[in-house]
C-alpha positions as a Markdown table, in Angstrom:
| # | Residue | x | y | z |
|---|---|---|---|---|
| 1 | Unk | 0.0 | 0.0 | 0.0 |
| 2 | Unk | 2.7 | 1.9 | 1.0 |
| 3 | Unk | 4.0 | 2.0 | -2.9 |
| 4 | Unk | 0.2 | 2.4 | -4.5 |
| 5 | Unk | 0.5 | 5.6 | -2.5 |
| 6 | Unk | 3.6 | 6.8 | -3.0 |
| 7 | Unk | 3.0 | 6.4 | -6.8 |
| 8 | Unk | -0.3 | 7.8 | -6.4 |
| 9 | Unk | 0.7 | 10.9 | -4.9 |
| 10 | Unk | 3.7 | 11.4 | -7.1 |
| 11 | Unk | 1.0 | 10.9 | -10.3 |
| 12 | Unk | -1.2 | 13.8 | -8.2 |
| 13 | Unk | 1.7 | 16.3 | -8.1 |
| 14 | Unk | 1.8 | 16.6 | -11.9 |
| 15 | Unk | -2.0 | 17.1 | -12.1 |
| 16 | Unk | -3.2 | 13.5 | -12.8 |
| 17 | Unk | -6.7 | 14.5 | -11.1 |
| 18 | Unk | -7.3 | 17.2 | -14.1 |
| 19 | Unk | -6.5 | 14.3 | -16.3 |
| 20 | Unk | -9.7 | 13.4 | -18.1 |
| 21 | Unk | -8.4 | 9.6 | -17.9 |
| 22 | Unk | -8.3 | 10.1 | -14.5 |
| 23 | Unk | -12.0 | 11.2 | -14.1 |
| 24 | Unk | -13.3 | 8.6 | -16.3 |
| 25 | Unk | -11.7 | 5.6 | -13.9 |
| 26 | Unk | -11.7 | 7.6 | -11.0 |
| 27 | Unk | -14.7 | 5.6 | -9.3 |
| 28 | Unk | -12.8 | 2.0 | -10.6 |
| 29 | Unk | -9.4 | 3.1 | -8.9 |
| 30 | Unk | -11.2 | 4.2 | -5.1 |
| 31 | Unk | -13.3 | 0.4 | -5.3 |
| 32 | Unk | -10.1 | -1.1 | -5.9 |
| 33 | Unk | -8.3 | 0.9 | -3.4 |
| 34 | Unk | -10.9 | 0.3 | -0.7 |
| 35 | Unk | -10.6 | -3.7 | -1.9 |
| 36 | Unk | -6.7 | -3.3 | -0.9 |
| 37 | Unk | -7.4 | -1.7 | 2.5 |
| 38 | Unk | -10.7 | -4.4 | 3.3 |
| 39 | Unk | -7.1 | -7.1 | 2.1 |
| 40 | Unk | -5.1 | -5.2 | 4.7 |
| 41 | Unk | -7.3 | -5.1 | 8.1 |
| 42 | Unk | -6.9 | -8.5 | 8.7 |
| 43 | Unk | -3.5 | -8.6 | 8.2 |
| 44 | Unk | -3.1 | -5.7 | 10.7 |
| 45 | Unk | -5.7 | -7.1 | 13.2 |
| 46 | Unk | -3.3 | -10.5 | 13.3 |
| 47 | Unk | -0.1 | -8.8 | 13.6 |
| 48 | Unk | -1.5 | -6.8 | 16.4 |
| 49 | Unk | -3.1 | -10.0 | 18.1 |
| 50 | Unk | -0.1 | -11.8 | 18.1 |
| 51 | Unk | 2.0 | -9.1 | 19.6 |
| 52 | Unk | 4.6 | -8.5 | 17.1 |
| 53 | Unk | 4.6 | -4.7 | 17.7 |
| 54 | Unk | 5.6 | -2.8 | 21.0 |
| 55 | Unk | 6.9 | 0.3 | 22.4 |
| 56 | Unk | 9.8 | 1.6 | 22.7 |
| 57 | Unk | 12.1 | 5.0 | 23.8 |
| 58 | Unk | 13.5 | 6.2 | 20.6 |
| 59 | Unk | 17.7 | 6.3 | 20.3 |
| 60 | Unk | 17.5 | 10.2 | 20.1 |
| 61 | Unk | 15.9 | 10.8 | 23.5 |
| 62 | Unk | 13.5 | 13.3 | 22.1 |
| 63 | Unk | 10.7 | 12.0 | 24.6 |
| 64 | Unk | 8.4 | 10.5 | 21.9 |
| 65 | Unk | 7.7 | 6.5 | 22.0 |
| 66 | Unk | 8.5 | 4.6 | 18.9 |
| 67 | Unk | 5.9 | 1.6 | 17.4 |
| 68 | Unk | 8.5 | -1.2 | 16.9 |
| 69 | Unk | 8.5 | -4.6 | 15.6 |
| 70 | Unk | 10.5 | -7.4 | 15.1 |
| 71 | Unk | 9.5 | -8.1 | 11.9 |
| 72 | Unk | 11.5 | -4.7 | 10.3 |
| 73 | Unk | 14.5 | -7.3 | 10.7 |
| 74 | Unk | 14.1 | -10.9 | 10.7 |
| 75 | Unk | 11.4 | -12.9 | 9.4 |
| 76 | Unk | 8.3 | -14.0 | 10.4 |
| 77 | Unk | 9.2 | -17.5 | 11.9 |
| 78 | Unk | 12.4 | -16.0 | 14.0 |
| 79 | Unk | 9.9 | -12.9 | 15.4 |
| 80 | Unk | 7.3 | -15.1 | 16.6 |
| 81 | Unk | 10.3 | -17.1 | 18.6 |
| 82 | Unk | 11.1 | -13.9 | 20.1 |
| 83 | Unk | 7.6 | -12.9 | 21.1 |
| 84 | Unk | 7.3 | -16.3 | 22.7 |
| 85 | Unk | 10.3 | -16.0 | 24.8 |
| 86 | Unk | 9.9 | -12.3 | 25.8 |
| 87 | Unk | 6.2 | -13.5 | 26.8 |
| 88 | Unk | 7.7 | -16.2 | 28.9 |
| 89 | Unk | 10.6 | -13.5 | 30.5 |
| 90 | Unk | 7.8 | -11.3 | 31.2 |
| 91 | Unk | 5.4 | -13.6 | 32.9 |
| 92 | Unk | 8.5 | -15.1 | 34.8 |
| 93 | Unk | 9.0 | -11.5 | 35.8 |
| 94 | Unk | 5.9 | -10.7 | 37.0 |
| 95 | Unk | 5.3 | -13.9 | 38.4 |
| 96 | Unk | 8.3 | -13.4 | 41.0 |
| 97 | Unk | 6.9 | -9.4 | 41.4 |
| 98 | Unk | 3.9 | -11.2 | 42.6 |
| 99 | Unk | 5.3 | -13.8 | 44.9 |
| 100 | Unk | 7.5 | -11.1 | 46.9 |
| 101 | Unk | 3.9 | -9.8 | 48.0 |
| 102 | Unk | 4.5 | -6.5 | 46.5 |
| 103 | Unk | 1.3 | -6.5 | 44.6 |
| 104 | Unk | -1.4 | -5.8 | 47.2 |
| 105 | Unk | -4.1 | -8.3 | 47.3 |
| 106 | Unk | -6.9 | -6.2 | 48.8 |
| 107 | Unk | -8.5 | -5.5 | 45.6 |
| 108 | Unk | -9.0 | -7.5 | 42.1 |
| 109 | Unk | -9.6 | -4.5 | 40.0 |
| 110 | Unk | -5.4 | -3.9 | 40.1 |
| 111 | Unk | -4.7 | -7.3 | 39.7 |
| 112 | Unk | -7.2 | -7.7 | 36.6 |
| 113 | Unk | -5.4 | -4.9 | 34.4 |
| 114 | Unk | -1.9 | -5.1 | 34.4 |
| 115 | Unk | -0.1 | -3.5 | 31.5 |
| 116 | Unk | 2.6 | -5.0 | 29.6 |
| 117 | Unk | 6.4 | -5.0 | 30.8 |
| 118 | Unk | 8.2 | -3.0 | 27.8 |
| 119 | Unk | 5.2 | -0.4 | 28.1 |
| 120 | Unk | 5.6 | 0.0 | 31.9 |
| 121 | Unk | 9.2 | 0.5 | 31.3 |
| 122 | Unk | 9.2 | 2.7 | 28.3 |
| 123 | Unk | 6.6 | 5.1 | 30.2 |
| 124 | Unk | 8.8 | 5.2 | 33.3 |
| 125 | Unk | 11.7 | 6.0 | 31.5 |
| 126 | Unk | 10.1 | 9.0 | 29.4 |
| 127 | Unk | 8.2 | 10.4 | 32.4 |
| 128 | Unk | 11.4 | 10.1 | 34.8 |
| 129 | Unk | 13.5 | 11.9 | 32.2 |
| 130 | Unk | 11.0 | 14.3 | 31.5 |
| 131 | Unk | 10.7 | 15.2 | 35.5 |
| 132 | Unk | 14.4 | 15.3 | 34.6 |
| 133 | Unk | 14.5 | 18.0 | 32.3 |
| 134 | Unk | 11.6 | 20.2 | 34.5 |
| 135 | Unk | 13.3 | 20.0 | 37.6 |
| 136 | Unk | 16.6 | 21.4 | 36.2 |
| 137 | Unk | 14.9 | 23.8 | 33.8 |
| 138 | Unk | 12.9 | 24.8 | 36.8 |
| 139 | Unk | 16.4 | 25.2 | 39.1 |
| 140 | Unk | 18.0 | 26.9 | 36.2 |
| 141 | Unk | 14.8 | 29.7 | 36.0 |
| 142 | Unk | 14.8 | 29.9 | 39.9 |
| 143 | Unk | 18.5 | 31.0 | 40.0 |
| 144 | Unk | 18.2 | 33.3 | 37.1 |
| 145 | Unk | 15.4 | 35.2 | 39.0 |
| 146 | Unk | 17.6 | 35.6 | 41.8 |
| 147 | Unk | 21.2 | 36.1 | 40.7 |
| 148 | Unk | 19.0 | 39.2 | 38.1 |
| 149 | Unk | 19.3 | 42.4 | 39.9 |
């Protein structure tokens, strides 16, 4: 899809929708168009389900999370190894979490929604450096209001 588009958008910068070819099959390209994108929801509703995507920090530390996947670099069979074990390390994880007794047991409506490990840890790390970045930017103001005459 991504190279119907970026063909179709290239075509629409040199004024292919003035094209009288164009408005003759224009109805015949969106059917087939929305055909392609009916083909592609269930493709992206199974990915999703079998949790080949997560979240990340990005490498430049710019504060916005990253939608990663394995599959940008191995294939299919090798991701789906990896998901498996990262499932099993994360329930291991949580599983000893649990047995410490640091999960309080006085209610079930924590215990019922529990977010995934990367996500927990990718949130933490963005909102601890961004508390980061205030508390000094906040220091840095304070002083400046006090060492100004």
């Amino acid at each position: 899809m991504y190279s119907v588009k970026a063909e179709y958008d290239h075509l629409k910068s040199i004024g292919m929708l003035q094209w009288q070819s164009y408005k003759e099959e224009e109805a015949a390209i969106n059917r087939l168009l929305q055909i392609i994108y009916r083909r592609l929801d269930p493709y992206k509703q199974r990915r999703l389900k079998t949790g080949l995507f997560y979240l990340c920090p990005p490498s430049n530390n710019s504060g916005h999370i990253l939608l990663c996947s394995p599959l940008d670099s191995m294939p299919l069979k090798e991701a789906l190894k990896r998901r498996r074990l990262r499932i099993k390390r994360e329930r291991k994880i949580l599983t000893a979490y649990k047995e410490k007794g640091n999960v309080s047991s006085g209610t079930s409506a924590t215990q019922d929604v529990t977010a995934p490990l990367p996500l927990m840890i990718t949130l933490q790390t963005v909102c601890r450096k961004s508390l980061l970045l205030y508390t000094i930017g906040s220091i840095f103001i304070g002083c400046a209001i006090v060492l100004i005459p």
